[in-house]
Every structure is written in structure tokens, then in C-alpha cells.
N, C-alpha and C positions, 0 to 999 in steps of 0.2 A: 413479439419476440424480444424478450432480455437480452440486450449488450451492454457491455462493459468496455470501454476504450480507457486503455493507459498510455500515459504521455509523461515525457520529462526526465527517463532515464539515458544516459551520457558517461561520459569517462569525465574522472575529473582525479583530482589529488589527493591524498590525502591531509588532511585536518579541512578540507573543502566541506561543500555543500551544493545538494539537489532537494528539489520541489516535483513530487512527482504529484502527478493529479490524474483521476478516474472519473470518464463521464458515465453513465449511467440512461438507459434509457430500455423501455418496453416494461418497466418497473413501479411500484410505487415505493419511491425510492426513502421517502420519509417514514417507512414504519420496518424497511429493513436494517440489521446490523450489516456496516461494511469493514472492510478493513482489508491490510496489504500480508499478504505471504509472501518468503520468496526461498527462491532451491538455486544453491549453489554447486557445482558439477561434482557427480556422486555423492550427493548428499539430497537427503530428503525435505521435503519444504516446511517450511517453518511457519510459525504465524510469528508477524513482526507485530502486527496491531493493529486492533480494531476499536470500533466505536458502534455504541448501539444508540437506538431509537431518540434514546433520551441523552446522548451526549455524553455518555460514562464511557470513559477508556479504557484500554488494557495494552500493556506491552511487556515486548519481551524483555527478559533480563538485560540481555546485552546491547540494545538501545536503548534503555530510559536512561532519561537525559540528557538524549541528546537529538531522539524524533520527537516529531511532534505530531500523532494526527486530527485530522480536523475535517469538516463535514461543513458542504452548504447544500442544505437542502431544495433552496430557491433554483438552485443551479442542475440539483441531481449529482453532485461530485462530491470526490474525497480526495484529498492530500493527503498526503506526507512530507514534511519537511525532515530532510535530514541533514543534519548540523554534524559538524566533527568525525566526518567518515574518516572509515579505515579501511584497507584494503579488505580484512575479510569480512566488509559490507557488501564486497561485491558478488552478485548473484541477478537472476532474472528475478525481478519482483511481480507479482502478480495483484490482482487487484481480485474481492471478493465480496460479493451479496448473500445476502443470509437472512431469509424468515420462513420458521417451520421447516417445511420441506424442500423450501424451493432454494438451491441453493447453484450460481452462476460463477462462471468465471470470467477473468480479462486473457487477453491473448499474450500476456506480459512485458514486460519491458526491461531493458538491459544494463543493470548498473554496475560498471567497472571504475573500481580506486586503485590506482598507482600508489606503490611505496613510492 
């Protein structure tokens, strides 16, 4: 059975920082693409960023340069660091696995930035 646990979303301030991190397990976790979504109220979700197999990124506009994600395969996890938030970073961020068909969710995690 594929789970997905996220961890590390908080209230924090803004021009702050979070470390979100997604365990992974019932997977083989090393030849899927993961990466974070997140949906902020009425609004639909987004891809923030992901990482495939071989360590090639992608993100979205309005966080490059200031997320950063990253992958350990040894561990089955994905981070996110995210540097320089703003308030309208904030949203439940989710966590996602991806190969071919098979494609899983995290139960998400809650990141609010204060003005």
C-alpha cells in the first residue's frame, strides 16, 4: 500500500522559512517523479515542484528562487525548503508520487505566513 506522510508545515512570518519533508513508503520510491502541490482556499492546486528520477527540477514561477526541492532516495523522502515566504504562500501543500499510471497522494500539510 503507497503512503505518502508530510511533515513540517507551521505558521511562521513572513520573509521566514519552512522545511517541509514527505516520507514515502509501499513505493519504489527511486524511479518515481515526486514533488509538492498546494491549494489555497478557493483556489485550485497548483504544482509548486517536482523532481524526477534523475534529479531534474521544475518550479513554479512564483517560487523560483526562493524553494528549493530536493530528494533522498536512501531515505524514500522529499523536501522542500522554502526560503523568503510570503503570505500568499500560504496554502495546504501536498506532497506527490508519479510513474506512468500510478499516481499517489500525501494527506497535506498546513502552511500559513503572517503579514
Amino acid at each position: 500500500q503507497v503512503r505518502l506522510v508530510e511533515s513540517g508545515g507551521g505558521l511562521v512570518q513572513a520573509g521566514g522559512s519552512l522545511r517541509l519533508s514527505c516520507a514515502a513508503s509501499g513505493i519504489l520510491f527511486s524511479i518515481y517523479t515526486v514533488g509538492w502541490y498546494r491549494q489555497a482556499p478557493g483556489k485550485q492546486r497548483e504544482l509548486v515542484a517536482n523532481i524526477i528520477s534523475g534529479g531534474s527540477t521544475n518550479y513554479a514561477d512564483s517560487v523560483k528562487g526562493r524553494f528549493t526541492i530536493s530528494r533522498e532516495n536512501t531515505k524514500n523522502t522529499v523536501y522542500l525548503q522554502m526560503n523568503s515566504l510570503k503570505p500568499e504562500d500560504t496554502a495546504v501543500y501536498f506532497c506527490n508520487a508519479r510513474h506512468l499510471i500510478h499516481d499517489a497522494w500525501g494527506q497535506g500539510t498546513q502552511v500559513t505566513v503572517s503579514s
